[in-house]
C-alpha positions in Angstrom: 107.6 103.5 93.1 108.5 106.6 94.6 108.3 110.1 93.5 108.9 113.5 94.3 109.4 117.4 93.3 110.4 120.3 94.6 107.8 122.3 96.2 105.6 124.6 93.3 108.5 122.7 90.7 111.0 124.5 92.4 114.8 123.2 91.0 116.2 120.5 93.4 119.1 120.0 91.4 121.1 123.3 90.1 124.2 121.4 89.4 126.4 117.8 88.5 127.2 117.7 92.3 123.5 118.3 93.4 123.0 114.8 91.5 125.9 113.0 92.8 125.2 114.2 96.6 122.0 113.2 96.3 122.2 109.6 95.0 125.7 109.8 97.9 122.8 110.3 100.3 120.8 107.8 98.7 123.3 104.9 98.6 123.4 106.0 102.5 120.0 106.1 103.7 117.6 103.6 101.5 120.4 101.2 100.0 120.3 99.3 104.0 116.4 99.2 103.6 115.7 98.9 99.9 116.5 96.9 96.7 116.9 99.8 93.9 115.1 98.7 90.9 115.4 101.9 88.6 115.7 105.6 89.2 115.6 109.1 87.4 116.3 112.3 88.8 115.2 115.4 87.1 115.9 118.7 87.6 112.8 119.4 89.9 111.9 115.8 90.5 112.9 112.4 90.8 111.6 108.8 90.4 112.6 105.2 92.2 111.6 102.2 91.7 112.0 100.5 94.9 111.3 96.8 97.1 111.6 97.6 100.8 113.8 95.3 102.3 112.2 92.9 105.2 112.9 93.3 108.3 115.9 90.1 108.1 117.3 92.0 105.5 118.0 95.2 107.0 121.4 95.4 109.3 121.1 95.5 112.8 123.8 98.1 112.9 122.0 100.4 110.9 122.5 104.2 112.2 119.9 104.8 114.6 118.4 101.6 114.3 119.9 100.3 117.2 118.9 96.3 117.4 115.8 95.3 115.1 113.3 95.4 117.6 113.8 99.0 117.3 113.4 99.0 114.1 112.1 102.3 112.5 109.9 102.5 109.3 111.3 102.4 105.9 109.6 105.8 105.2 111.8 107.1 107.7 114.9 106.3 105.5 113.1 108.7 103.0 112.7 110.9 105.1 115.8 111.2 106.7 117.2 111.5 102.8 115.5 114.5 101.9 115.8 116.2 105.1 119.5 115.3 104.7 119.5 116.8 100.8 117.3 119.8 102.1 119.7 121.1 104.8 122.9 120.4 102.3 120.6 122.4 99.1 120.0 125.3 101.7 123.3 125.8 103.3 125.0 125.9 99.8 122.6 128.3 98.1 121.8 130.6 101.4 117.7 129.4 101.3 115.9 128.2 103.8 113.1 126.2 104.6 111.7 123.1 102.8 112.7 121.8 99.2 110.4 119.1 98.4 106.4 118.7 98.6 105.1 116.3 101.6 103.8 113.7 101.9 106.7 112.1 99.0 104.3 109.7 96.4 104.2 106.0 96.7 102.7 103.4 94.0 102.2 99.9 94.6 103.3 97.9 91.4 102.0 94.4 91.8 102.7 92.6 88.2 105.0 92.4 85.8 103.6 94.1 83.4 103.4 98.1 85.2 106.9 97.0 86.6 108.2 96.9 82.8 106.1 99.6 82.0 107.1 101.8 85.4 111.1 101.2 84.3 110.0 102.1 80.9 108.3 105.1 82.0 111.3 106.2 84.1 114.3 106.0 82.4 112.3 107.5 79.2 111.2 110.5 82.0 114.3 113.0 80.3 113.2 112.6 76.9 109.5 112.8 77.7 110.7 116.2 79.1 112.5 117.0 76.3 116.4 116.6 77.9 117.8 113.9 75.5 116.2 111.7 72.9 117.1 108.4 74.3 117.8 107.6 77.6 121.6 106.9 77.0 122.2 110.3 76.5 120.8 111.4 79.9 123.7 110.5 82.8 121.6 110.8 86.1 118.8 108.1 85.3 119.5 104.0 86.2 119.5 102.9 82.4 123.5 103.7 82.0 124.0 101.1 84.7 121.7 98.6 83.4 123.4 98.4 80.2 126.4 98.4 81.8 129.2 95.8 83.1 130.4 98.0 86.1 129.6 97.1 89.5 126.5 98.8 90.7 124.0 98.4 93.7 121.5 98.4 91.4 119.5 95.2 90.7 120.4 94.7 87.3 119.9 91.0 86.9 116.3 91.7 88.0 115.5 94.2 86.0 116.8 92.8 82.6 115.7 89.3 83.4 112.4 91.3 83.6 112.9 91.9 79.5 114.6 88.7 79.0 117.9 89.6 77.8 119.6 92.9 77.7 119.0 92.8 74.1 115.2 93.3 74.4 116.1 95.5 77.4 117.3 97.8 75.0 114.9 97.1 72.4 111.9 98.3 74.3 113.7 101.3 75.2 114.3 102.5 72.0 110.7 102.5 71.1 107.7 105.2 71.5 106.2 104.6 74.8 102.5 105.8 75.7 103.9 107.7 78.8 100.1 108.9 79.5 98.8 105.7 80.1 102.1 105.5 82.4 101.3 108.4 84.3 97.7 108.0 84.7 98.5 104.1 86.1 100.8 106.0 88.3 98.5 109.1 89.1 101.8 111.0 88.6 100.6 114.7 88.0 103.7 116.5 85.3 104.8 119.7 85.2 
């Protein structure tokens, strides 16, 4: 999983197109070099659940790539993202200097079990913070695509064969999670 918020909570999305530039961006940068599991994005942070690609996986023709031998670390995608976002953010609200806190967080989820919990956790981030009451009502996490039929780059088999079927998908989602246990798993510090 990775996480991230704007430096001392700052707002890193003020409006709709803050969101949609961002996951344009994302689609961009970490779409060649990741699978995209779930994601959330808050106003002054953000969650993914990612698999880095391997090396096979990842297209030679990648920009500034060049062949694979060259191949640059997946972090770099990251960071070429939010340096990407930050310059955009800047220029259209006249600010300058950074926008999120360095280093971004990474978690290692190694069973099925957190990787339930940790798409759990994330698409029930907006209610825990008091933005919706279910996550269908919130449009900028991944659970409107996983309950979807629309084409997506998401991994949606993956993540409902995970529950299943999308009926216990769903199910799970609509009940009280223990987000605490969550965030202490996942060292994730709220604000």
């Amino acid at each position: 999983m990775i996480y991230n918020r704007g430096i001392n909570s700052y707002n890193i999305f003020a409006e709709n197109e803050n969101y949609e530039y961002f996951l344009h961006l994302y689609d961009k940068n970490i779409s060649p070099v990741a699978e995209t599991y779930a994601w959330a994005l808050m106003k002054n942070h953000f969650h993914f659940l990612v698999k880095i690609k391997p090396k096979e996986e990842v297209p030679a023709n990648l920009s500034g790539f060049g062949d694979l031998t060259g191949l640059k670390p997946p972090h770099q995608a990251f960071s070429n993202l939010f340096n990407a976002y930050t310059k955009a953010f800047n220029k259209r609200y006249n600010r300058h200097g950074g926008l999120f806190e360095r280093p971004f967080k990474r978690k290692k989820i190694s069973n099925l079990v957190w990787l339930k919990r940790t798409i759990l956790y994330i698409h029930n981030n907006p209610v825990h913070h008091g933005f919706c009451s279910h996550p269908l009502e919130y449009p900028w996490t991944s659970y409107l695509s996983c309950i979807s039929v629309m084409p997506t780059k998401l991994q949606r088999g993956k993540v409902v064969g995970w529950f299943n079927k999308k009926a216990e998908f769903v199910t799970q989602h609509n009940e009280i999670l223990n987000l605490k246990e969550t965030e202490d798993f996942l060292d994730i510090i709220q604000t």
